[in-house]
C-alpha positions in Angstrom: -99.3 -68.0 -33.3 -102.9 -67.6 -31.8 -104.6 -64.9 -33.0 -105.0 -63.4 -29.5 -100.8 -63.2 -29.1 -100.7 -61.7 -32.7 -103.2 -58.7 -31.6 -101.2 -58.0 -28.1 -97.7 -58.4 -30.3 -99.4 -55.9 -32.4 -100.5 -53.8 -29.4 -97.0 -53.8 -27.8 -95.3 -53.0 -30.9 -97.8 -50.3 -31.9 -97.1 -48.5 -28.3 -93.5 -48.7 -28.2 -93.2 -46.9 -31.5 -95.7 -44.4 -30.7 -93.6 -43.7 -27.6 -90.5 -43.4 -29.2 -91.9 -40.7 -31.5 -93.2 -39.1 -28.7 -89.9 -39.0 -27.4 -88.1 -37.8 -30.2 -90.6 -34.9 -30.9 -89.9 -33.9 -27.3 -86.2 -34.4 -27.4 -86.4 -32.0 -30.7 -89.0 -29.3 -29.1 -86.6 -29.7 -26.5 -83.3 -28.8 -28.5 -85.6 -25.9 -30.4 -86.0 -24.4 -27.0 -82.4 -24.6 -26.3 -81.4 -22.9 -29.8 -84.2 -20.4 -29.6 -83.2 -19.4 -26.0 -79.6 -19.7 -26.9 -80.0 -17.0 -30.0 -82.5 -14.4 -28.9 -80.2 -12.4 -26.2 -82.2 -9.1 -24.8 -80.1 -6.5 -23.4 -82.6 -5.4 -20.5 -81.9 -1.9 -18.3 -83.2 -0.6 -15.9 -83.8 2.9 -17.9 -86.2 0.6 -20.1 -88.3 -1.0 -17.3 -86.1 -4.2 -17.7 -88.5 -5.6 -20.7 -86.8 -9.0 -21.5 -88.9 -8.4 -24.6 -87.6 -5.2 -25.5 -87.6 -5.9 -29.8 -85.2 -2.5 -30.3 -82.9 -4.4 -27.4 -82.1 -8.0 -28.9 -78.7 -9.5 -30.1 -77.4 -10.4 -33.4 -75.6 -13.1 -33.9 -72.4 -12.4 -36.0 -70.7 -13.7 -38.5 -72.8 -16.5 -38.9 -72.9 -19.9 -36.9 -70.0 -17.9 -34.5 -72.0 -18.6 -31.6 -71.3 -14.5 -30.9 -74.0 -12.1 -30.1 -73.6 -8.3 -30.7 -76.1 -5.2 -30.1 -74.7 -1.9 -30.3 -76.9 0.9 -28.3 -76.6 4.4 -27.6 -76.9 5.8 -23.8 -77.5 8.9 -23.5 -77.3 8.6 -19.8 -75.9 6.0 -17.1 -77.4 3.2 -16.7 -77.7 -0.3 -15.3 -77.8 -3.3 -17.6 -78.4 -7.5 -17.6 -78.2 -10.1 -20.6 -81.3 -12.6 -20.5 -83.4 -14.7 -22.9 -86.2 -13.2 -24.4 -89.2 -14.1 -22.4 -87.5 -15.6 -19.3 -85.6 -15.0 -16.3 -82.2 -17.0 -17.4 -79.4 -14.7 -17.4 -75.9 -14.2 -18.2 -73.8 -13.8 -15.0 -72.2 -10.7 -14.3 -69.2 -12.3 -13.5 -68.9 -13.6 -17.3 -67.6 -10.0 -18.1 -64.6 -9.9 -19.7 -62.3 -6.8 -18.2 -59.1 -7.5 -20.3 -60.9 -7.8 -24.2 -63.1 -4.8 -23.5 -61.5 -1.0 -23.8 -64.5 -0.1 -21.0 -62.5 -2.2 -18.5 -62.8 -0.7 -15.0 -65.5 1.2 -16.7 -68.0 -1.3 -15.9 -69.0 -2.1 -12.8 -70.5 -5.4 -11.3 -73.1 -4.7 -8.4 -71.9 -6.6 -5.6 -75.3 -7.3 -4.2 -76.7 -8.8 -7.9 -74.5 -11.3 -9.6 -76.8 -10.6 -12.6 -76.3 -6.8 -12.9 -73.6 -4.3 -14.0 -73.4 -0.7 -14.2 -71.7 0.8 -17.6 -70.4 4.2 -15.3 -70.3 6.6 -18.0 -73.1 7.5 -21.0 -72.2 6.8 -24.6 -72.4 4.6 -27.6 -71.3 0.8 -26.5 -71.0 -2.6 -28.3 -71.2 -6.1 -26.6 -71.0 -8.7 -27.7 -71.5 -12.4 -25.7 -69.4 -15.4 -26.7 -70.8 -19.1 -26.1 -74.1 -17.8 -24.3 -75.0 -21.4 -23.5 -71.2 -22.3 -22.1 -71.3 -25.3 -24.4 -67.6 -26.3 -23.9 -68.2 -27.6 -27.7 -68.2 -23.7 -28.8 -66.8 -22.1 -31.6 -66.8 -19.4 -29.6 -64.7 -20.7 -26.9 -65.5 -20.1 -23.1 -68.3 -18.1 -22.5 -67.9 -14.2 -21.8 -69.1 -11.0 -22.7 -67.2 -7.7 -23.9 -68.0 -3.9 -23.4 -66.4 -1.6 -25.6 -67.1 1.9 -26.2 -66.9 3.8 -29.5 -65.4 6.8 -28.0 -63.8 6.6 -24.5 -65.4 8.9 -21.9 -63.7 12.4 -20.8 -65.3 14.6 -19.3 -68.9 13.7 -19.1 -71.2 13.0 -16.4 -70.8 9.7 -14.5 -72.1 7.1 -12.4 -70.5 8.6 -8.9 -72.0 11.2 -7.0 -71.8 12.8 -3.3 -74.0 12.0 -1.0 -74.1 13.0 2.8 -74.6 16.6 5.2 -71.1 17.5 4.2 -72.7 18.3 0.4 -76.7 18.7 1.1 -79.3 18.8 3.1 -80.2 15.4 3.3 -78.0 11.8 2.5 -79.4 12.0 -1.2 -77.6 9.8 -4.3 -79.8 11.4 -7.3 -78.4 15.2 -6.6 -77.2 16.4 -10.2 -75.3 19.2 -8.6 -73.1 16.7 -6.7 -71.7 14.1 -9.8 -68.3 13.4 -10.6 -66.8 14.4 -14.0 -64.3 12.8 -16.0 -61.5 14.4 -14.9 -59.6 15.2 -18.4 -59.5 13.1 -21.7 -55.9 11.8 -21.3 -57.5 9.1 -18.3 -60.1 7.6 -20.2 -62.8 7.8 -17.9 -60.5 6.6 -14.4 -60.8 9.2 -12.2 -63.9 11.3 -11.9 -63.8 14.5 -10.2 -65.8 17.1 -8.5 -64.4 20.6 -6.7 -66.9 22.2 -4.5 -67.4 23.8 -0.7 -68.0 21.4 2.0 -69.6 21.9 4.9 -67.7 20.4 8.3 -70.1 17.2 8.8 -69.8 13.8 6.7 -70.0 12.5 3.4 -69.5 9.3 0.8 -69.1 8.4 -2.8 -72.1 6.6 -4.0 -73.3 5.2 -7.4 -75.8 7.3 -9.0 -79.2 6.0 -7.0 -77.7 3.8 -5.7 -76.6 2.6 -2.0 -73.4 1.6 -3.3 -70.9 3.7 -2.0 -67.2 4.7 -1.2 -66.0 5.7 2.2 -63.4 6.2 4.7 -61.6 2.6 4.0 -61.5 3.5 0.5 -59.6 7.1 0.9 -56.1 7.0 -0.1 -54.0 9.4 2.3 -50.8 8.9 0.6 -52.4 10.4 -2.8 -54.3 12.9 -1.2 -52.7 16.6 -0.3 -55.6 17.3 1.9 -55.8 14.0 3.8 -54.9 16.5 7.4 -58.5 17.8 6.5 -60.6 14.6 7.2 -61.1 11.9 9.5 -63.5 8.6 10.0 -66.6 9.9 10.5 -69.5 6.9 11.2 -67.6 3.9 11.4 -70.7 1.8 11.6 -71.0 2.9 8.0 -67.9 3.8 6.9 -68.3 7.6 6.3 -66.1 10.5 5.9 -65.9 13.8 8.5 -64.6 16.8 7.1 -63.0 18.2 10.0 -63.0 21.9 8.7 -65.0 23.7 6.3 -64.2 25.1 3.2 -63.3 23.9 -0.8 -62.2 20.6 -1.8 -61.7 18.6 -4.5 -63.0 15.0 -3.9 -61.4 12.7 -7.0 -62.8 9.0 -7.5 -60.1 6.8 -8.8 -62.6 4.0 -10.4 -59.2 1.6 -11.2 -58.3 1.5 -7.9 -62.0 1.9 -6.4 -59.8 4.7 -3.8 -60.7 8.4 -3.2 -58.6 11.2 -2.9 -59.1 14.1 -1.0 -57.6 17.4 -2.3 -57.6 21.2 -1.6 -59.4 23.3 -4.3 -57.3 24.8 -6.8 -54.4 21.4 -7.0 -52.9 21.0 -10.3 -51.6 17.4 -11.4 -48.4 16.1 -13.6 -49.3 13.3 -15.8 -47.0 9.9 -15.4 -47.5 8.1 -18.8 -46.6 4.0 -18.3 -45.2 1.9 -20.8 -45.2 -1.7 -21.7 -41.8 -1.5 -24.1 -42.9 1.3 -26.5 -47.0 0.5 -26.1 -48.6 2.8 -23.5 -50.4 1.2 -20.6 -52.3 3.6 -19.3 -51.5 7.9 -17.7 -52.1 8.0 -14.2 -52.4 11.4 -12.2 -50.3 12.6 -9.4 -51.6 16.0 -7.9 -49.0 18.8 -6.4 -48.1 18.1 -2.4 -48.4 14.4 -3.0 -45.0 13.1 -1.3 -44.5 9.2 -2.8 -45.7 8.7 -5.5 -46.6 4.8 -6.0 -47.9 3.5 -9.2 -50.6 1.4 -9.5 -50.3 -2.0 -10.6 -51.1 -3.1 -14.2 -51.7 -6.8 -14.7 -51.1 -7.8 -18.8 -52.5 -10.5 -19.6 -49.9 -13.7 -20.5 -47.2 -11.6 -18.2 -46.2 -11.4 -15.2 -44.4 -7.6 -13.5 -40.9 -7.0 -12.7 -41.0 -3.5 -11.4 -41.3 -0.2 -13.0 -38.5 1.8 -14.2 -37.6 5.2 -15.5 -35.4 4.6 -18.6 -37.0 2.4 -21.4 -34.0 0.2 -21.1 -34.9 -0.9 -17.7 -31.9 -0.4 -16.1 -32.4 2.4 -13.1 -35.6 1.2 -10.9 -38.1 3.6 -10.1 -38.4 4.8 -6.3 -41.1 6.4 -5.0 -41.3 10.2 -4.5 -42.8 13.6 -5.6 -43.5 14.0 -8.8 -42.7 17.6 -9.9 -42.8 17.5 -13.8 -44.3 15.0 -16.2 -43.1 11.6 -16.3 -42.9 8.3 -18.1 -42.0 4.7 -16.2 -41.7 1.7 -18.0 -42.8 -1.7 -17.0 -40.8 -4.3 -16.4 -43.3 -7.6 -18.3 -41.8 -11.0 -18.8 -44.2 -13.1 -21.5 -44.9 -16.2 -19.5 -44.5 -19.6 -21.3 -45.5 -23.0 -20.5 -43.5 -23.9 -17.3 -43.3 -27.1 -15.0 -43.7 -26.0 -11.3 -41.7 -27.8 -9.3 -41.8 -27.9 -5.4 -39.5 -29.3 -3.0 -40.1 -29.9 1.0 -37.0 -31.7 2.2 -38.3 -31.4 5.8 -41.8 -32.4 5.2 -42.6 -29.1 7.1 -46.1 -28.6 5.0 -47.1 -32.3 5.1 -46.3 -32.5 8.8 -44.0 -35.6 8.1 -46.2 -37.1 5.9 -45.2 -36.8 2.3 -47.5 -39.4 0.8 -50.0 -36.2 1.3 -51.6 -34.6 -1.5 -50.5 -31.2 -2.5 -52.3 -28.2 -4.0 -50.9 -24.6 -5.3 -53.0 -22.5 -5.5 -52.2 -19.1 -7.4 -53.3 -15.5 -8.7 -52.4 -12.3 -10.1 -52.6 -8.6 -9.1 -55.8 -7.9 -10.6 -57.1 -11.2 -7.8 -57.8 -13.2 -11.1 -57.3 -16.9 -9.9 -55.0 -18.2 -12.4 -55.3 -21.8 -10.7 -58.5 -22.5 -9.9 -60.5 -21.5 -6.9 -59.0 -22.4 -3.1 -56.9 -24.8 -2.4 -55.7 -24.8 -6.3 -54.6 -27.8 -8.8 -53.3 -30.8 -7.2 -49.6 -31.4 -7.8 -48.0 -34.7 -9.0 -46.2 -36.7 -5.8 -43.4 -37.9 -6.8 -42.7 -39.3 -3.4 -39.7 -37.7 -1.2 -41.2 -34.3 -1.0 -41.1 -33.5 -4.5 -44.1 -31.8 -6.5 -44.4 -30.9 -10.1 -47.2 -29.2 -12.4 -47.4 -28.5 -15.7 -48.3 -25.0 -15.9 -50.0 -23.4 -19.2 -48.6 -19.9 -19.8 -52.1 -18.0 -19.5 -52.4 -20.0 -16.0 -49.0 -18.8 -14.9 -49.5 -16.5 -11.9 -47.8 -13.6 -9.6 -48.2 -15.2 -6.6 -48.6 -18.8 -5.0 -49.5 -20.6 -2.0 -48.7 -24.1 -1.7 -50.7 -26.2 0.4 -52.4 -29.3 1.2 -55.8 -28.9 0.7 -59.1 -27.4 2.5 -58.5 -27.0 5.6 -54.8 -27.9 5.7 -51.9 -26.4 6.3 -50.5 -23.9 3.7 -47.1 -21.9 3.1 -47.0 -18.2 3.3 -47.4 -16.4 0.1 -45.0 -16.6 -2.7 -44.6 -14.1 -5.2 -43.4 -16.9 -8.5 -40.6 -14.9 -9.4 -39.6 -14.2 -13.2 -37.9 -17.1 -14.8 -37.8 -19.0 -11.7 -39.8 -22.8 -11.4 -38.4 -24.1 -8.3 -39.6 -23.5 -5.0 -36.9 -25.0 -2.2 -39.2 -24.9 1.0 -36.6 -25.8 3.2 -34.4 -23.4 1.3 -37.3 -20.8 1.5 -35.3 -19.7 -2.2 -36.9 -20.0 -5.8 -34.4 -21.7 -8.5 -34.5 -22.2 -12.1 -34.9 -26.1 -12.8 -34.0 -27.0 -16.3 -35.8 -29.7 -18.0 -32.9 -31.9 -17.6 -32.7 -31.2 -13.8 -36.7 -32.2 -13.6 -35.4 -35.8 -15.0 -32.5 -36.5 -13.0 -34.4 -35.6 -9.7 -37.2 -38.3 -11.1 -34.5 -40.5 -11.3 -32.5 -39.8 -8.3 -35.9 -40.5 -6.8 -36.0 -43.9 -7.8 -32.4 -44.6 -7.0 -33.5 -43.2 -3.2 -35.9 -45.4 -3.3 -34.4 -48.7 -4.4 -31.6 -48.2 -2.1 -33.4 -47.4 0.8 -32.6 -50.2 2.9 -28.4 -49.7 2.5 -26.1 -50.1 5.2 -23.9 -47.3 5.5 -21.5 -49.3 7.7 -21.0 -51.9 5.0 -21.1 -54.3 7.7 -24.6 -55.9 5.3 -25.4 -55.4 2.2 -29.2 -54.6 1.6 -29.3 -53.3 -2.2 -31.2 -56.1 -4.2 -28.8 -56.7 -7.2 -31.7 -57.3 -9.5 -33.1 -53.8 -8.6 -29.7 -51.8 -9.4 -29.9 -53.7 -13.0 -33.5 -52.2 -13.2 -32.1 -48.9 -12.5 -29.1 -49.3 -14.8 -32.0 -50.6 -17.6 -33.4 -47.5 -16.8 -31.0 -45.6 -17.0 -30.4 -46.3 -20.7 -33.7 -45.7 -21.6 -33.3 -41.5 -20.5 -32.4 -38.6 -22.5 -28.7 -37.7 -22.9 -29.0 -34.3 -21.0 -30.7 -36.1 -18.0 -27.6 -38.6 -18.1 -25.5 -35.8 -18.4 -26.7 -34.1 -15.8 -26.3 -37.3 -13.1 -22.9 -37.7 -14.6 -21.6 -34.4 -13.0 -23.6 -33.8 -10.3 -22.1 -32.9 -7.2 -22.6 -35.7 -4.8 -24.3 -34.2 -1.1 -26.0 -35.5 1.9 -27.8 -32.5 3.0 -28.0 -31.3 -1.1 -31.5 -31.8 -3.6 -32.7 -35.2 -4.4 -29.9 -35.5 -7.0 -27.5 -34.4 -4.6 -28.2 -37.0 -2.2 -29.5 -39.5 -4.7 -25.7 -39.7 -6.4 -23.9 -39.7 -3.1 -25.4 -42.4 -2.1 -25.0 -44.2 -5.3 -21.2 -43.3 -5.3 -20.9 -44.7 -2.2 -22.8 -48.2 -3.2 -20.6 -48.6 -6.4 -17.3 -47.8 -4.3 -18.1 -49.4 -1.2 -19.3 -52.8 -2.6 -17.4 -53.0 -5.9 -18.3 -52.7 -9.6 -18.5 -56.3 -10.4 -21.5 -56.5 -8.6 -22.6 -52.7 -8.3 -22.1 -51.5 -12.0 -21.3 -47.6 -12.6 -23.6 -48.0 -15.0 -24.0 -43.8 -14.7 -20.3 -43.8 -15.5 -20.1 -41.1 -13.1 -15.9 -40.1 -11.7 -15.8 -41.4 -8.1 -13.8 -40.1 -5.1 -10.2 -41.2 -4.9 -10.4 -44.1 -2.6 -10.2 -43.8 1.4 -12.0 -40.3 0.4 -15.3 -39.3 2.1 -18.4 -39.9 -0.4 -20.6 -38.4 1.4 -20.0 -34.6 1.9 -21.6 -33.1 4.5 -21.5 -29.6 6.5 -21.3 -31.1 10.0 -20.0 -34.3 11.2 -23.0 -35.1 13.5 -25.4 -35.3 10.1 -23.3 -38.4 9.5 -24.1 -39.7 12.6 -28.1 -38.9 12.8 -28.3 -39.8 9.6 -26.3 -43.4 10.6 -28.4 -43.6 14.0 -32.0 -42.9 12.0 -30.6 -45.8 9.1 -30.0 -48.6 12.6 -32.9 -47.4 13.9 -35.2 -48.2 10.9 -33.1 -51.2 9.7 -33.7 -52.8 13.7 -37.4 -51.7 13.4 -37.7 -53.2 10.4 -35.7 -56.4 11.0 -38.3 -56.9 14.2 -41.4 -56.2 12.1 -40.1 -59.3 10.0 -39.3 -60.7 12.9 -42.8 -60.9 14.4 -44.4 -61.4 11.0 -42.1 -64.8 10.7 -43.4 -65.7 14.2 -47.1 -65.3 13.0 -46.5 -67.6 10.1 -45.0 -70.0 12.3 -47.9 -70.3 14.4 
C-alpha cells in the first residue's frame, strides 16, 4: 500500500473513532441529564415565589431505586402547588394526580385554566409522593402518578372557598378573611365547607381563595337546599347568584359534588353514614326541610354500583325522602373480574348494513374516569354477522358504555353495563349473561353460517360444498366439550342468536339431504320427520327469508354468469 493510502486510511480511521467517542460521551451526558432531571423533583408554590430551586422543597426518592419521590411539608395556610425539575420548566401534569390512592381525594383541586397546577383546599401537614416521574413504561414504579395524603384530615379549619360578590361586601373581592368557608364538622373530612352570615339582597359566588375560580347559580343544588325559594339566577352572563330577600343564610360548599347549597340560618343536619359491606364509605349531610334525599354517587375502584340500600343485607332498596333521624345505607358493589364483552347487532342497525365495519365501545364510570380509552373507545373483534367481542380487564370494566363505530360514526345510546351481564343484544335492546361456552358455539355457529351460505332452502339444488361440511365436522372435534355441549342442545330458531339460527339451519341440511353425505357430526336430536326445522314466530319470515335466499342465489348465478362471458371473450 502507498504510503499516501496508509496516511488517509489512518486519517479515516482516526476520525471515525474520535466521533464515536464523541457520541458516546454525549449519549452518556445525555442519559446524566435524564437521571438528574428524573431524581431532583421541586415541589414549587405559589406561597414560595414558585422557586423551582427551592433546597427546603425537593423530593426524596424512597426506598431506594423505587423510582418514588416523597417530600412531606407543612402548610400552614392554603396554597397552590406544581411538581417540576429543579432548574427547568418541565413539569408533572396536574392531571397525573391520583384521586383514589390519596385520603386528600376531592380535597385537591386541579385549576382548570393550568394543566400544571393544583390547589391542596385546606392547610395542614401533607405527603406526596410521585411514582415513575419520567413515565418510563419500564418502571418499577408502574404508571406514573402522584398521591396527596394528609396526616390529619381537615375539620374545621379555614379553606380554599370564600364569598365574593355585593350580596357579602362592598366590592366583588376573593381575599376577604371574614367571608371563608369552614369545615363544616370533623365527621366530613373536609367535604362541605360552610359559612352562616347576613346577606344583603344583591348577588354573590363561591370563589377560590384569590382566585377567579368560582361557583355559581349552575352549581346550586335546589333539591338539597331548604332555602332554595330565597334565590334566583342573578347575571347569567356570569353565572351569579341573586338573593331575592335579605336576611341570614347559610351558604354550604359541597367540594365532592362541586354543588352549593343554600340554607336558612339556624338549620341543623342528620348525618347518613354509607357503607361498602361493613367498611364505611364516606357520611354525607342532609339538613332539616330537605324533602328527597338522594345520595351521592361513590365510585370504588375494581367495582361497579348496584344501588343503595337500608339493611346491610341488601334486601329493601333505598327511596328517596326526608331524612328525620340519623341514617346508615349500604352499597350495593359487585368486584368486577375479567369479562369478554360481547355485542350483537342482528339488524346491522349501528353499521347501517354494513357489518364488515369496525366497532368501538367506548366506556366510563361515575366519577367520568374513562375506563376504555378516550372517544370512540377500544376496537372490538369482528367476528363477521354482527357479532363483537373484547376482552375486558377487571380495572377497565366500566358503568356505562356506548358502542359505536368510530369518530364521527354513528353510536348507540348509553348503556349502563349492568352487574354480571356481558352481552348486549342490540336488536333485543336487553343485556344477557354469555357463558364462556356460549362465546364458542356462537364462533362456531358463525362459521357454519358462513359455509352454508349459499343453501337452498327449497331443496330443489344443493349448494353446501361437501368438502367444507367435513372441515366443519374436523372442526368440530377440535372444540371444548362444553362448547359441543352447548350446540348439542341448542334450541334450533330462525329469528333466534347466531346459534339459534346457525343449528337450524344445520338441522335442516343433515335432515333435508341425508346423513350419508351430510354427517350429524354434532350428534345433535333432529325433528321427527315431516316436522318444521325451522321455527319461526310468523309464517311470512319463511317466506322473506326464502325470497331474500332466490334473490341472492339469481344475483349471484348472473354475476357468474357475466364473469363466464368475460372469460369467453
Amino acid at each position: 500500500m502507498k504510503n499516501e493510502n496508509k496516511r488517509w486510511l489512518l486519517k479515516g480511521v482516526t476520525t471515525v473513532l474520535l466521533f464515536g467517542v464523541a457520541i458516546m460521551l454525549n449519549t452518556h451526558r445525555k442519559e446524566l441529564v435524564k437521571v438528574e432531571a428524573a431524581t431532583n423533583l421541586v415541589l414549587m408554590s405559589e406561597s414560595r415565589g414558585w422557586n423551582n430551586t427551592d433546597p427546603e422543597r425537593k423530593f426524596i426518592e424512597s426506598p431506594a431505586d423505587s423510582d418514588i419521590y416523597t417530600i412531606t411539608v407543612a402548610a400552614t395556610e392554603v396554597d397552590q402547588y406544581k411538581i417540576t425539575r429543579e432548574g427547568t420548566e418541565n413539569r408533572i401534569p396536574a392531571a397525573a394526580y391520583d384521586f383514589y390512592n390519596s385520603n386528600a381525594s376531592y380535597l385537591v383541586y386541579l385549576l382548570s385554566h393550568d394543566d400544571e397546577s393544583f390547589y391542596v383546599l385546606y392547610p395542614g401537614t401533607i405527603t406526596i409522593k410521585v411514582y415513575n416521574p419520567e413515565d418510563s413504561p419500564t418502571s418499577p414504579a408502574g404508571a406514573r402518578r402522584f398521591t396527596i395524603d394528609f396526616a390529619t384530615m381537615p375539620t374545621t379549619e379555614k379553606s380554599a372557598t370564600v364569598l365574593g360578590g355585593l350580596a357579602v361586601d362592598e366590592t366583588w373581592n376573593q381575599s376577604n378573611d371574614n367571608n371563608r368557608l369552614l369545615g363544616l364538622a370533623s365527621d366530613f373530612n373536609g367535604r362541605y365547607m360552610a359559612l352562616t352570615r347576613h346577606f344583603a339582597a344583591d348577588e354573590f359566588k363561591v370563589f377560590l381563595w384569590e382566585r377567579y375560580e368560582s361557583f355559581g347559580y349552575s352549581h346550586v343544588d335546589g333539591a338539597h337546599s331548604n332555602a332554595y325559594n330565597k334565590i334566583e339566577w342573578g347575571d347569567m352572563y356570569v353565572n351569579n347568584i341573586n338573593v331575592k330577600t335579605a336576611d341570614n343564610y347559610m351558604v354550604v360548599l359541597d367540594i365532592k359534588e362541586r354543588k352549593i347549597q343554600f340554607h336558612n340560618s339556624g338549620s341543623t343536619y342528620q348525618i347518613v353514614s354509607k357503607y361498602d359491606g361493613t367498611t364505611l364509605i364516606e357520611k354525607e349531610v342532609v339538613f332539616n326541610g330537605v324533602t328527597e334525599y338522594t345520595p351521592s354517587n361513590n365510585q370504588i375502584n375494581g367495582k361497579r354500583f348496584g344501588g343503595w340500600y337500608t339493611d346491610p343485607e341488601l334486601t329493601i332498596e333505598y327511596v328517596p325522602g326526608p331524612v328525620p333521624t340519623a341514617m346508615n345505607l349500604y352499597g350495593y358493589y359487585y368486584t368486577n373480574i375479567d369479562t369478554k364483552l360481547s355485542f350483537y347487532d342482528r339488524s346491522k342497525a349501528l353499521t347501517a348494513g354494513d357489518d364488515t365495519k369496525d366497532v368501538y365501545v367506548y366506556g366510563w364510570n361515575i366519577d367520568d374516569a374513562e375506563t376504555l380509552g378516550e372517544w370512540p373507545g377500544t376496537k372490538m373483534t369482528n367476528h363477521g354477522y354482527s357479532y363483537y367481542s373484547l376482552d375486558v380487564a377487571a380495572a377497565n370494566v366500566s358503568q356505562y358504555v356506548i358502542f359505536n363505530t368510530g369518530m364521527g360514526g354513528a353510536q348507540t345510546a348509553t348503556f349502563t353495563w349492568e352487574i354480571e351481564k356481558n352481552f348486549y343484544k342490540y336488536a333485543g335492546s336487553s343485556w344477557v349473561d354469555m357463558s364462556a361456552a356460549h362465546h364458542g358455539a356462537t364462533l362456531f355457529a358463525i362459521r357454519i353460517l358462513h359455509e352454508t351460505r349459499f343453501c337452498d332452502a327449497t331443496g330443489a339444488t344443493n349448494n353446501v360444498p361437501v368438502d367444507k361440511w367435513n372441515e366443519l365436522a374436523d372442526e368440530f372435534d377440535g372444540l371444548d366439550a362444553a362448547i359441543k355441549t352447548y350446540l348439542q342442545d341448542a334450541f334450533a330458531s330462525y329469528t333466534g342468536d347466531l346459534v339459534g339460527q346457525a343449528v337450524a339451519r344445520y338441522d335442516f341440511i343433515v335432515q333435508k339431504y341425508g346423513i350419508a353425505t351430510f354427517a350429524n357430526f354434532i350428534d345433535r336430536t333432529l325433528p321427527p320427520s315431516g316436522a318444521p326445522l325451522l321455527i319461526v314466530s310468523e309464517k311470512r319470515n319463511i317466506f322473506v327469508a326464502s325470497s331474500f335466499g332466490i334473490m341472492a342465489f339469481i344475483t349471484i348465478a348472473g354475476i357468474m354468469l357475466l364473469a363466464k362471458k368475460r372469460c369467453d371473450k
